[in-house]
C-alpha positions as CSV (number, residue, x, y, z in Angstrom):
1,X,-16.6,-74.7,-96.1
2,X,-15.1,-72.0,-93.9
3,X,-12.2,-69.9,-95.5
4,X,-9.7,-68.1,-93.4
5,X,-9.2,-64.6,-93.1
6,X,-6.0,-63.3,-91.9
7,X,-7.3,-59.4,-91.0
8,X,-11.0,-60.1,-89.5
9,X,-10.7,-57.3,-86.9
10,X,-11.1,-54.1,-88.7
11,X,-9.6,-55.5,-91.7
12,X,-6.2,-54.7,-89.8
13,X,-3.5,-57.2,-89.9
14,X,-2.2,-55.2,-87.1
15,X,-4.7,-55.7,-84.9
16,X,-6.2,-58.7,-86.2
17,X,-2.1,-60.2,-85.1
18,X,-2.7,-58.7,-81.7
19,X,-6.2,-60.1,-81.0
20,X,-4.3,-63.6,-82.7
21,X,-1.6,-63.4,-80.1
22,X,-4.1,-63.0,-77.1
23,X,-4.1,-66.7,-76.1
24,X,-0.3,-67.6,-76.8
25,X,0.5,-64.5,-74.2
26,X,-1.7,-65.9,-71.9
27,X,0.0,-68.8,-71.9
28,X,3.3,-67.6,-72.0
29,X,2.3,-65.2,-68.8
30,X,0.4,-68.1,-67.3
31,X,3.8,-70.5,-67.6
32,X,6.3,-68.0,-66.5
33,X,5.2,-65.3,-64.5
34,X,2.5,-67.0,-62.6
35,X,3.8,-70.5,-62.5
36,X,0.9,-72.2,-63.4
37,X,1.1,-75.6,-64.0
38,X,1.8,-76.3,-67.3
39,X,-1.5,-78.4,-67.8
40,X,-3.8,-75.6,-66.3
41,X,-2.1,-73.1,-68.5
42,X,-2.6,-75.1,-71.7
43,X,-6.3,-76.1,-71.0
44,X,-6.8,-71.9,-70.5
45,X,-4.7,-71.2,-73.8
46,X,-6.7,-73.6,-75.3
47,X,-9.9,-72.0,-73.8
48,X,-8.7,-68.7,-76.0
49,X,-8.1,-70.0,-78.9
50,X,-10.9,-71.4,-79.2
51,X,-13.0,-68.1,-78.0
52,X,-11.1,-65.8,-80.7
53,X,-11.6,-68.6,-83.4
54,X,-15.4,-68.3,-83.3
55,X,-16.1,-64.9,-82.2
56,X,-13.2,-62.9,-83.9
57,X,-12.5,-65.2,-86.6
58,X,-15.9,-66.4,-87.7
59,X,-15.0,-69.9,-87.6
60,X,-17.6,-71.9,-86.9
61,X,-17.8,-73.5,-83.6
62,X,-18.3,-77.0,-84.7
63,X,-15.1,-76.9,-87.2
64,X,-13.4,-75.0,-84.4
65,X,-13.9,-77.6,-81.6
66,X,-13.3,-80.2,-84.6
67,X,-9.8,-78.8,-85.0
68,X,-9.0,-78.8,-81.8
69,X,-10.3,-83.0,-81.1
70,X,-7.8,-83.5,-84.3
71,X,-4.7,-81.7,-82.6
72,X,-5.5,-83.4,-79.2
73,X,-5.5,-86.9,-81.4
74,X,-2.1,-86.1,-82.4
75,X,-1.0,-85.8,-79.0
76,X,-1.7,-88.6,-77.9
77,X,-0.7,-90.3,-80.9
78,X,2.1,-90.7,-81.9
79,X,3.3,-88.0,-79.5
80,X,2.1,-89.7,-75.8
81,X,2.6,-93.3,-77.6
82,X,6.4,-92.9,-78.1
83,X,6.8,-90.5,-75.1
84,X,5.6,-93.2,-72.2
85,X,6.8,-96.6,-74.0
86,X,10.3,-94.7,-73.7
87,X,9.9,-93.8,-70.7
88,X,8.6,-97.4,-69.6
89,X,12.5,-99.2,-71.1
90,X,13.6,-96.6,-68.7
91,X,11.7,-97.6,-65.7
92,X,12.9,-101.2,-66.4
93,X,16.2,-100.8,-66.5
94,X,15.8,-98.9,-62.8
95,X,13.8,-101.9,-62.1
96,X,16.3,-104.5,-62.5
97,X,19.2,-102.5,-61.6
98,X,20.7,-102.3,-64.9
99,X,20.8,-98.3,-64.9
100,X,23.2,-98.3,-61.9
101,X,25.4,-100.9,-63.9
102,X,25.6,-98.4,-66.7
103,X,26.2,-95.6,-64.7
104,X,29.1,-97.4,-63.0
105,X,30.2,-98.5,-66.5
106,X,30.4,-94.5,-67.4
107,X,32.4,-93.7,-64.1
108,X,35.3,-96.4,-64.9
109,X,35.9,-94.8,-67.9
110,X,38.0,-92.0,-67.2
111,X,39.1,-90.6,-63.5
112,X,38.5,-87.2,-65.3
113,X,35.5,-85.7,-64.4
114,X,36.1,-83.2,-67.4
115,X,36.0,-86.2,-69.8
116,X,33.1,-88.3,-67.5
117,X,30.9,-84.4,-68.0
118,X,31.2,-85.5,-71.7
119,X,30.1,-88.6,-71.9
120,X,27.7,-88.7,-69.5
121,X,26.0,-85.3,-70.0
122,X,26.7,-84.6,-73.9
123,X,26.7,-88.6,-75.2
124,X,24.8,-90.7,-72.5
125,X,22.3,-87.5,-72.4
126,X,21.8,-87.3,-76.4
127,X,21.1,-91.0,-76.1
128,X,18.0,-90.4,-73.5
129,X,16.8,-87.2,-75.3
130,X,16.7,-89.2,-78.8
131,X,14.4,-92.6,-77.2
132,X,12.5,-90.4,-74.1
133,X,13.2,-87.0,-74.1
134,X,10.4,-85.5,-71.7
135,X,13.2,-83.9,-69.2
136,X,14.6,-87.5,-69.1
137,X,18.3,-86.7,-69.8
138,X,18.5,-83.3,-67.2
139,X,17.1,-85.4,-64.7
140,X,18.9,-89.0,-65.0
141,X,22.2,-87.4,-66.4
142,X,22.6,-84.8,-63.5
143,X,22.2,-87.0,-60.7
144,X,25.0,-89.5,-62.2
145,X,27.7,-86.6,-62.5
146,X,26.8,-86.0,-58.5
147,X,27.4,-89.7,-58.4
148,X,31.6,-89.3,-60.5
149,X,31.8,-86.1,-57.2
150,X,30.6,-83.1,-59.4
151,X,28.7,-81.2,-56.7
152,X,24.6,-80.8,-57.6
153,X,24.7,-76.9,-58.8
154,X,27.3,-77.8,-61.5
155,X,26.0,-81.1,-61.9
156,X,22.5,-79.6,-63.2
157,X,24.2,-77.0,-65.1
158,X,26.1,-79.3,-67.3
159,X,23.2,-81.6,-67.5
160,X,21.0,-78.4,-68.8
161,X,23.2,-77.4,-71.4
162,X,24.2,-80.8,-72.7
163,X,20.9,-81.1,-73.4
164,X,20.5,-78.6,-76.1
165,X,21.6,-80.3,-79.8
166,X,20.2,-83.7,-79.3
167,X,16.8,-81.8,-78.5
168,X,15.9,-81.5,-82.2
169,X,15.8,-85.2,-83.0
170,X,14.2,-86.0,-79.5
171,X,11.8,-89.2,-78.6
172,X,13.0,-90.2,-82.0
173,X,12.4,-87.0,-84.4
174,X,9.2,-86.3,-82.3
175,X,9.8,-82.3,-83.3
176,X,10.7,-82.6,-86.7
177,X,7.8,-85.1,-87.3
178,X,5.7,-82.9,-85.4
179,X,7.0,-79.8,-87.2
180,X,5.9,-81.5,-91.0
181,X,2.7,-82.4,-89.9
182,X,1.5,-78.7,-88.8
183,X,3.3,-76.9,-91.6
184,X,2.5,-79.7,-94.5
185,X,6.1,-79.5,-95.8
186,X,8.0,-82.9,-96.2
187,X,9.4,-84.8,-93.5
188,X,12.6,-85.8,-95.5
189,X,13.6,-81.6,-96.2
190,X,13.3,-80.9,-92.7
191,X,15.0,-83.4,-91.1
192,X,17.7,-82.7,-93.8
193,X,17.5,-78.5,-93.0
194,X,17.2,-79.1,-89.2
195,X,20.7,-81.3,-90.1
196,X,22.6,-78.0,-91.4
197,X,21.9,-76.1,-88.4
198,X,22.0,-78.4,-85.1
199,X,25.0,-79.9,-86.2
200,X,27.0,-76.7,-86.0
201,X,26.2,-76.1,-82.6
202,X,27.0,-79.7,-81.5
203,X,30.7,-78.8,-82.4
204,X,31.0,-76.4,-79.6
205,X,28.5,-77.6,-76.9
206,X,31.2,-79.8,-75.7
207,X,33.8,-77.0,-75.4
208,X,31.2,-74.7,-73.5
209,X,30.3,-78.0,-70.9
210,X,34.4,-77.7,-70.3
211,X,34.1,-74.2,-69.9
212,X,31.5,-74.7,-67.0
213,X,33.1,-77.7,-65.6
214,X,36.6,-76.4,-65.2
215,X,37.0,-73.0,-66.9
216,X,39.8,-72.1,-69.0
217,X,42.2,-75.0,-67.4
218,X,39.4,-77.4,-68.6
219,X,39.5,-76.3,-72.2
220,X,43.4,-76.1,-72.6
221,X,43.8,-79.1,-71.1
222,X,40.8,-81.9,-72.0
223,X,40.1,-79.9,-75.8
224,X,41.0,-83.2,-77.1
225,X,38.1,-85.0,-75.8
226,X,35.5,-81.9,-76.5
227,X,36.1,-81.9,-79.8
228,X,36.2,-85.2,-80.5
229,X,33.1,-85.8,-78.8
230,X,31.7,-82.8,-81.1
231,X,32.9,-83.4,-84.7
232,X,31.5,-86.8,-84.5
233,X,28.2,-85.9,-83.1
234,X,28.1,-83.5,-85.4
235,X,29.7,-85.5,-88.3
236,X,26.8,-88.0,-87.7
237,X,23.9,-86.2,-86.6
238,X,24.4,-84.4,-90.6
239,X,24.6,-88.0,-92.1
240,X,22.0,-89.3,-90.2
241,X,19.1,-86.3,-90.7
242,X,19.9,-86.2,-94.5
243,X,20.5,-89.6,-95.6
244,X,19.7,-92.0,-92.8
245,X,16.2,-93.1,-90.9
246,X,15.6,-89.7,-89.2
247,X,14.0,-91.1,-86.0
248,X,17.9,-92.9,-85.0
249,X,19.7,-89.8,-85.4
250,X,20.6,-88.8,-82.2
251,X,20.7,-92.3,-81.4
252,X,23.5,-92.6,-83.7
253,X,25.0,-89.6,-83.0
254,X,25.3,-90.0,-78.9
255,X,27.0,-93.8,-79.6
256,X,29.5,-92.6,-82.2
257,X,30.2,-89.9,-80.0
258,X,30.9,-91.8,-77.0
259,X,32.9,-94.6,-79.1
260,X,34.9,-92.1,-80.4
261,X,36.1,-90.6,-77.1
262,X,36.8,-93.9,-75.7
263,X,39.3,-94.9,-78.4
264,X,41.1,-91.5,-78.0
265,X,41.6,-92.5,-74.8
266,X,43.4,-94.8,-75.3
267,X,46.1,-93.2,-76.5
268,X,45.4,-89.6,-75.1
269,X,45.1,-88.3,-71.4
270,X,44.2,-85.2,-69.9
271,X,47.4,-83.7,-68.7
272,X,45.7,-82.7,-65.2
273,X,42.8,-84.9,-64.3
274,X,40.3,-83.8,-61.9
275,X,39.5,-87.3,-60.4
276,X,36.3,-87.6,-58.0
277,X,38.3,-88.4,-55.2
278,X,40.1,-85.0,-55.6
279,X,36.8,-83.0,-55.4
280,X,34.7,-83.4,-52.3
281,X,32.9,-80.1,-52.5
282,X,31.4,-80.5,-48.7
283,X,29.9,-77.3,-49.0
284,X,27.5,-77.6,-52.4
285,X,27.2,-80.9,-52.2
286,X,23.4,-80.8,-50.4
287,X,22.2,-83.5,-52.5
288,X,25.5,-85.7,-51.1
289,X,27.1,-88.4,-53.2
290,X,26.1,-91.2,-51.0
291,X,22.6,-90.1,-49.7
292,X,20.8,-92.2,-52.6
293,X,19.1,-88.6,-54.0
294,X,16.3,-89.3,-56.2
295,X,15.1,-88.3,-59.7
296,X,12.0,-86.1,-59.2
297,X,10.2,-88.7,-57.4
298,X,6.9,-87.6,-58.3
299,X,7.9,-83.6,-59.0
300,X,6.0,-83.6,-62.3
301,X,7.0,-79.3,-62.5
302,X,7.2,-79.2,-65.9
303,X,7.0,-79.8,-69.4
304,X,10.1,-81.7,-70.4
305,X,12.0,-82.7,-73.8
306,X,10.2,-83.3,-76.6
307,X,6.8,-85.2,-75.6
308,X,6.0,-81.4,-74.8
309,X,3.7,-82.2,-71.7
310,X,4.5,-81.7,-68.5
311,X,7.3,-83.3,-67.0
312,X,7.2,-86.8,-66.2
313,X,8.7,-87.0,-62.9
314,X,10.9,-89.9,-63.1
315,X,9.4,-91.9,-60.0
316,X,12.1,-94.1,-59.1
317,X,14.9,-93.2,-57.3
318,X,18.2,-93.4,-58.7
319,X,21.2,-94.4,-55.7
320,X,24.3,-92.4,-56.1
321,X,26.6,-94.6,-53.9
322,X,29.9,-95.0,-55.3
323,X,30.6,-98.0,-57.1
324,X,31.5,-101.5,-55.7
325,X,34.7,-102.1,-55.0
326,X,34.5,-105.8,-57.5
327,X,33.8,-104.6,-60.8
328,X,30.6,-105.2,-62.7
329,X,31.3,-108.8,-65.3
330,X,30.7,-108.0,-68.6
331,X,28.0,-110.0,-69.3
332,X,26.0,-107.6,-67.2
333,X,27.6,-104.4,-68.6
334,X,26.2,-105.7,-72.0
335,X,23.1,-106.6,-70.6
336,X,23.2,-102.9,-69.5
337,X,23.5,-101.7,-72.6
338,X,21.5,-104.4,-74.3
339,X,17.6,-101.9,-74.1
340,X,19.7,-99.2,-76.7
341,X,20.8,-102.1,-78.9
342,X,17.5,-103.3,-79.1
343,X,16.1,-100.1,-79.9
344,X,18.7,-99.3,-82.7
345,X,18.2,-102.6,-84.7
346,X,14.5,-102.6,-84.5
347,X,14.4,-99.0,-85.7
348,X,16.6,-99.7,-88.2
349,X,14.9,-103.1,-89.9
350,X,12.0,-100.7,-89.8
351,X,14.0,-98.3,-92.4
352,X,15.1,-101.1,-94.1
353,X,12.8,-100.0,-97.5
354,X,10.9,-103.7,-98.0
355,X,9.9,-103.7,-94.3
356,X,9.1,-99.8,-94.4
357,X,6.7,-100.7,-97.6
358,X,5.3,-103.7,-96.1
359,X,4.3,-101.4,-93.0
360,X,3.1,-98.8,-95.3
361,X,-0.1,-100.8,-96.4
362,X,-1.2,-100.4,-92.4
363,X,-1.1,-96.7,-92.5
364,X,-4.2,-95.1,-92.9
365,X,-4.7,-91.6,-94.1
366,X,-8.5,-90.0,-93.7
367,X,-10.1,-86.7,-93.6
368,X,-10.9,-85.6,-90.4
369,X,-14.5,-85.5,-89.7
370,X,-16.2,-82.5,-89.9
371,X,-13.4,-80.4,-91.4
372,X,-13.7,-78.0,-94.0
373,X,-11.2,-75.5,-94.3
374,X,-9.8,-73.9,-97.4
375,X,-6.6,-71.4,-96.8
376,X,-7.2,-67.3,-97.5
377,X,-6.5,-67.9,-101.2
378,X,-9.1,-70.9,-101.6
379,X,-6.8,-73.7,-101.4
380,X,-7.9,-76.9,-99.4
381,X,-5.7,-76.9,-95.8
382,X,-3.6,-80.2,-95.6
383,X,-4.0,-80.0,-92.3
384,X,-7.5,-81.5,-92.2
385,X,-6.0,-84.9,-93.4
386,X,-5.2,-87.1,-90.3
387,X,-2.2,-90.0,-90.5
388,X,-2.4,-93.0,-87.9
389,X,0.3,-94.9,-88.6
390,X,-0.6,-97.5,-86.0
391,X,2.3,-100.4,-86.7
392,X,4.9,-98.2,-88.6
393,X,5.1,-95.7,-86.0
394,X,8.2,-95.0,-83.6
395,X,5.8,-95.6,-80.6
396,X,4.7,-99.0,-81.5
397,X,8.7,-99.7,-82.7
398,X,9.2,-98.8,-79.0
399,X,7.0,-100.9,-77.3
400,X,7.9,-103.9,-79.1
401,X,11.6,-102.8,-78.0
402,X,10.5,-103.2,-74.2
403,X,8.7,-106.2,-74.5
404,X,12.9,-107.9,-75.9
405,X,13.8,-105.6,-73.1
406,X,12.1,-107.4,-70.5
407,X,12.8,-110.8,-72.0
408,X,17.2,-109.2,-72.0
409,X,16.6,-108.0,-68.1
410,X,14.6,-110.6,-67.0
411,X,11.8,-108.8,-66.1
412,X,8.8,-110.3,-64.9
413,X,5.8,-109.4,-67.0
414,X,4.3,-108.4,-64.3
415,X,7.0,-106.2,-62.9
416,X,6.7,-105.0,-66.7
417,X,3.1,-104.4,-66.6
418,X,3.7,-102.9,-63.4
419,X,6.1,-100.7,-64.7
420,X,4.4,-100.2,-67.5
421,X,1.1,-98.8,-65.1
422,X,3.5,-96.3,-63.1
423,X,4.2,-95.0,-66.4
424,X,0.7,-94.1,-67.4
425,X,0.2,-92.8,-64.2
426,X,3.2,-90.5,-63.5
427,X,2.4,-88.6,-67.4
428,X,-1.3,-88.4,-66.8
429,X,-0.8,-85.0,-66.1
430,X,2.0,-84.6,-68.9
431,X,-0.7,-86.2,-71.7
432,X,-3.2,-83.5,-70.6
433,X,-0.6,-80.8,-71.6
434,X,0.6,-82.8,-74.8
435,X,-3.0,-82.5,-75.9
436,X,-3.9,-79.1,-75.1
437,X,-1.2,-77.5,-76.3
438,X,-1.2,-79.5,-80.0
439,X,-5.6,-78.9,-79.9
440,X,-4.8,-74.9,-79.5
441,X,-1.8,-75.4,-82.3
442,X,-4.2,-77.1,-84.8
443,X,-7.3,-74.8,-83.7
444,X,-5.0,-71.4,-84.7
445,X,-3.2,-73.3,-87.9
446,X,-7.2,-73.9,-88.6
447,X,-8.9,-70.6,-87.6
448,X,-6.5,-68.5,-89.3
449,X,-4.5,-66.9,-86.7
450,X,-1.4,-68.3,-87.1
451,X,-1.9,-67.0,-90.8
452,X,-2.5,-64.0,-89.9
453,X,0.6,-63.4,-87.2
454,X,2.6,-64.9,-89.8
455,X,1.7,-62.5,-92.4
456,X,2.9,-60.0,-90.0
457,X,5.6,-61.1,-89.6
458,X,6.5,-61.1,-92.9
459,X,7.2,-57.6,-93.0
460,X,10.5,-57.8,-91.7
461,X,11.5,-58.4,-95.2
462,X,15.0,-60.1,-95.7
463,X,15.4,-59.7,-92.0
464,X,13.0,-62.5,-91.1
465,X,15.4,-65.6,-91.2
466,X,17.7,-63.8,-88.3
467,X,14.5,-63.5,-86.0
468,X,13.1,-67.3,-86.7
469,X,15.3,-68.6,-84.4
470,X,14.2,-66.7,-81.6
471,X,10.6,-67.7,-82.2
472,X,11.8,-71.3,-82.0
473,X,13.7,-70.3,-78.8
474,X,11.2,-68.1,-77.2
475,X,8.7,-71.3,-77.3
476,X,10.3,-73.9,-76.3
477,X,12.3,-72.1,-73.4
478,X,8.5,-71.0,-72.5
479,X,6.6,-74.4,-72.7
480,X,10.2,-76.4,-72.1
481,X,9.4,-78.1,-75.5
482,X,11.0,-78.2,-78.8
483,X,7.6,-80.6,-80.4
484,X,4.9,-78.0,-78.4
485,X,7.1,-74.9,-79.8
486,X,6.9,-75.9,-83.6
487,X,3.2,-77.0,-82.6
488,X,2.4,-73.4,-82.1
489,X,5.0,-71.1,-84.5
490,X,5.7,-74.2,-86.7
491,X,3.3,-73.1,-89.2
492,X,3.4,-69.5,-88.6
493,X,7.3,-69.6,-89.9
494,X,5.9,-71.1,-93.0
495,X,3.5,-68.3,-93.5
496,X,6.0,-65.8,-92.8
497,X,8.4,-66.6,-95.1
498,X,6.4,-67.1,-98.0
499,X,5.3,-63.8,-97.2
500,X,8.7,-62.1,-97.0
501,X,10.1,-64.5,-100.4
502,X,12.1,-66.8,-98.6
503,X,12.0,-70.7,-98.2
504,X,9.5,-72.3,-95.9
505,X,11.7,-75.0,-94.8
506,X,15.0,-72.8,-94.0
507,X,12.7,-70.7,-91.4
508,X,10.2,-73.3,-90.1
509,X,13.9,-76.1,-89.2
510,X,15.0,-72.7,-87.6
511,X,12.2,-73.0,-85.1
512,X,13.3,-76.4,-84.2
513,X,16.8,-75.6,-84.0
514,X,16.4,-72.3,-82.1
515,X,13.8,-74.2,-80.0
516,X,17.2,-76.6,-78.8
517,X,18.8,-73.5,-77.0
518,X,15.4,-72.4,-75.1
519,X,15.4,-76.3,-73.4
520,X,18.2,-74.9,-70.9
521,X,16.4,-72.0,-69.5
522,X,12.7,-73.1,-69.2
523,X,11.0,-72.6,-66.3
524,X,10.3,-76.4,-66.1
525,X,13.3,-77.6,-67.5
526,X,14.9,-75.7,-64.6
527,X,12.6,-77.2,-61.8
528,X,13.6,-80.7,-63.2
529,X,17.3,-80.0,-62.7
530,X,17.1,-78.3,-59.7
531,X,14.8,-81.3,-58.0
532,X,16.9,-84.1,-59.6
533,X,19.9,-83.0,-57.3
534,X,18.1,-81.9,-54.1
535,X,18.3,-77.9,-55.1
536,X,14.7,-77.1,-55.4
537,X,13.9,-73.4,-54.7
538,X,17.4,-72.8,-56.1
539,X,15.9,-72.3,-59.5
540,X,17.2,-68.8,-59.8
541,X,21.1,-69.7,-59.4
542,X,20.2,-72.1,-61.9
543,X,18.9,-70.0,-64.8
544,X,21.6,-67.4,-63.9
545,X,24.3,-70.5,-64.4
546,X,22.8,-71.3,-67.8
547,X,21.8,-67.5,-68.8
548,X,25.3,-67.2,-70.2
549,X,25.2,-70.1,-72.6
550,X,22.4,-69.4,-74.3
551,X,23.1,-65.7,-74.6
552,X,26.0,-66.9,-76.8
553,X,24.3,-69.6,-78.6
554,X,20.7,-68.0,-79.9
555,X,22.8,-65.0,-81.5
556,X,25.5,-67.3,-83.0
557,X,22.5,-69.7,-84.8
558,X,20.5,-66.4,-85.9
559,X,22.8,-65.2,-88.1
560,X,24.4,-68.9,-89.3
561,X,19.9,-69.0,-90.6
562,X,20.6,-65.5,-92.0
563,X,23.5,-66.2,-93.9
564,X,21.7,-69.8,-95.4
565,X,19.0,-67.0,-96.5
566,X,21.6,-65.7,-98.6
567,X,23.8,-66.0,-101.5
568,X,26.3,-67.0,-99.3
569,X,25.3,-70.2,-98.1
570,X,21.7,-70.8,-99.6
571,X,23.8,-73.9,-101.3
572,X,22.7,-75.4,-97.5
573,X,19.4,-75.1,-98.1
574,X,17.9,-78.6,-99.7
């Protein structure tokens, strides 16, 4: 039995914190100062982790590699399993041309680009982030507003920070399921926590997208539309995370959202509409509106949404002609639309609580092999217990969803299985970094580290719930991944505000729902957006176009956790 210690070097916590830190700096440094790939990075982290585990920790090596076999098993499942089945609907619907029918579908709805922004980058892209995440929304969603005449710079920049609320709930509740399972708390109170905090910054996103889309003219004239777009998000992403199946929230969210701007439409108009024809933008427009610019055919610079690998590189070109001049029929529209439809019912007869029992019976729980690890005060870790929920799980709910899919398109199996092939192959890379990154998570929840930086931590006192955001923040906008974020600090928000007397569940949902506002700045996140509309190397205008958005957001959300850690409003905290 090995039993952490949270101050092995010199019986400092102090340094014992530091020597802890060591391999999550590396990788930090190694992501965004050297630009190392992401998987390189994460096998070297990894490397670290599990050097100061064994020789400054005393763990030994066997439970220490162990820990590390258990956290790459979680990466690929259910993490890699729901990541490339989603990603695989996607690829068929590019397949069979239904993608450009939905596109086209978005551009008829309004001839105001403000309001088409919306839609497409706030409620199409919450829809992509909540079934594929994985840098799925920046990419796909930025290269259809070049395609209603945004020009690519502001195109990518509305994509990036649309996709900053839906990210908590991504690849259907990947973080928050990832975020129970490495801090042991229950699933149910933090998808209800993350639920008081995302939805609050849903309410503005919209306004800030107008903001960027058409400054001060675009929020006193299309408010209307931003704000109904944002109370019913938010409105529904609340109801969904507390009472509802956790894994359809954004789902949910992104249609109500979308429905609910199409009925004000129809009886409320921007005064001034900025139409596409209206705004050629000849200079900025590199990428062109006609020139068929692709997705990241094969990019792969990056870590992206909420698989937490690297970034899948969507692989198939996406055309940005303008649409025909005869209108889709509507048989095909709904056939369009049919993959997401699929999706919501079958996730939602899986909620339904005599099927969810029934599926129950084929989950298995077991010890991990070779595991035996009691906490610093001599209880048994939780984290040693492994779930494979093989049936039940989102992943397998998924790939059921694109075998109707195929059979809706009319897919060929074999174009299916094709498709299906690409898949594995374009996130080979991307499941390498999944793994490595969740192995070094579990090896420092195992080893003690994260116990011991979290114990630091705790010192701030009743100051600590205004910092655990930027934790959140600070990991995903490294690693470009909300899941990989509360993989690593997950657990060390638990053990830092147990320390410091307040509740674990208030500080560890604050990681996830600080992680949401690092998504727009990541290194990676940035390549995908800069390569989905022909700007790569223009990174740096990039980040500085975003810089501004987050500056506002992460201070806003730090003291709205600060407050819940209060008198004030600890009535939020389940």
């Amino acid at each position: 039995m090995y039993q952490q210690v949270i101050d092995p070097v010199g019986s400092s916590l102090g340094w014992s914190a530091l020597v802890a830190a060591i391999p999550l700096l590396a990788l930090f440094t190694l992501l965004g100062v050297v630009r190392m790939r992401a998987w390189l990075a994460a096998l070297f982290g990894l490397s670290l982790t599990l050097l100061v585990a064994v020789v400054m920790y005393g763990m030994p090596a066997g439970q220490a590699f162990n820990s590390a076999l258990e956290g790459a098993a979680f990466g690929l499942f259910p993490a890699m399993w729901i990541v490339v089945n989603a990603i695989w609907i996607y690829r068929m619907t590019v397949a069979s041309g239904h993608f450009d029918v939905a596109r086209r579908a978005f551009a008829r709805v309004s001839d105001d680009q403000r309001v088409q922004g919306i839609i497409i980058a706030f409620s199409f892209g919450a829809l992509l982030e909540a079934l594929a995440g994985f840098g799925t929304p920046v990419a796909i969603c930025s290269v259809m507003l070049i395609a209603v005449g945004l020009p690519p710079l502001k195109a990518a920049t509305v994509a990036l920070i649309a996709n900053t609320a839906p990210v908590a709930y991504g690849a259907v509740g990947l973080p928050v399921i990832t975020l129970a399972r490495v801090t042991g708390l229950p699933l149910g109170d933090l998808s209800a926590m993350t639920g008081r905090q995302v939805p609050v910054l849903a309410l503005f996103v919209p306004l800030a997208l107008l903001v960027v889309l058409d400054g001060r003219r675009g929020v006193r004239e299309a408010w209307p539309a931003a704000l109904t777009c944002g109370v019913s998000f938010a409105a529904v992403q609340y109801l969904m995370a507390n009472h509802g199946p956790m894994e359809l929230t954004d789902v949910a969210a992104a249609l109500v959202s979308a429905g609910a701007v199409l009925l004000l439409l129809r009886v409320w108009r921007p005064r001034e509409g900025t139409s596409q024809e209206a705004t050629p933008h000849p200079a900025d427009d590199s990428a062109g509106t006609g020139t068929g610019t692709g997705t990241g055919t094969g990019t792969g610079t990056g870590t992206g949404g909420d698989g937490g690998g690297e970034s899948a590189g969507l692989g198939t070109a996406v055309r940005t002609e303008a649409p025909p001049r005869q209108p889709d029929t509507r048989t095909e529209v709904v056939r369009a639309f049919a993959p997401y439809a699929v999706i919501i019912a079958l996730f939602s007869v899986v909620s339904v609580s005599a099927v969810r029992d029934a599926l129950a019976r084929t989950t298995a729980f077991f010890a991990w092999p070779g595991l035996h690890i009691a906490s610093p005060d001599g209880k048994p870790l939780a984290l040693v217990q492994f779930k494979f929920d093989w049936l039940a799980g989102g992943g397998t709910v998924l790939l059921v969803a694109g075998l109707v899919t195929a059979v809706v398109l009319r897919v060929p199996m074999r174009q299916a299985a094709t498709a299906y092939g690409h898949t594995l192959h374009q996130l080979r890379t991307a499941a390498v970094t999944v793994t490595a990154v969740l192995a070094l998570a579990y090896v420092m929840n195992a080893s003690g580290q994260t116990a011991t930086m979290g114990a630091l931590l705790a010192r701030a006192g009743s100051l600590f719930p205004l910092l655990s955001p930027v934790l959140g923040w600070f990991g995903t906008a490294v690693t470009g991944s909300d899941t990989s974020s509360n993989s690593l600090f997950g657990a060390l928000q638990v053990s830092a505000a147990e320390g410091s007397g307040h509740a674990p569940v208030l500080t560890a949902a604050a990681n996830t729902s600080g992680g949401v506002l690092g998504k727009m700045i990541s290194p990676q996140n940035l390549a995908i957006g800069a390569a989905a509309v022909g700007l790569a190397g223009r990174e740096g205008e990039l980040f500085r176009r975003v810089l501004a958005a987050t500056a506002v957001f992460v201070p806003f959300l730090c003291v709205l956790v600060y407050l819940q850690s209060t008198p004030l409003l600890s009535w939020m905290v389940p």
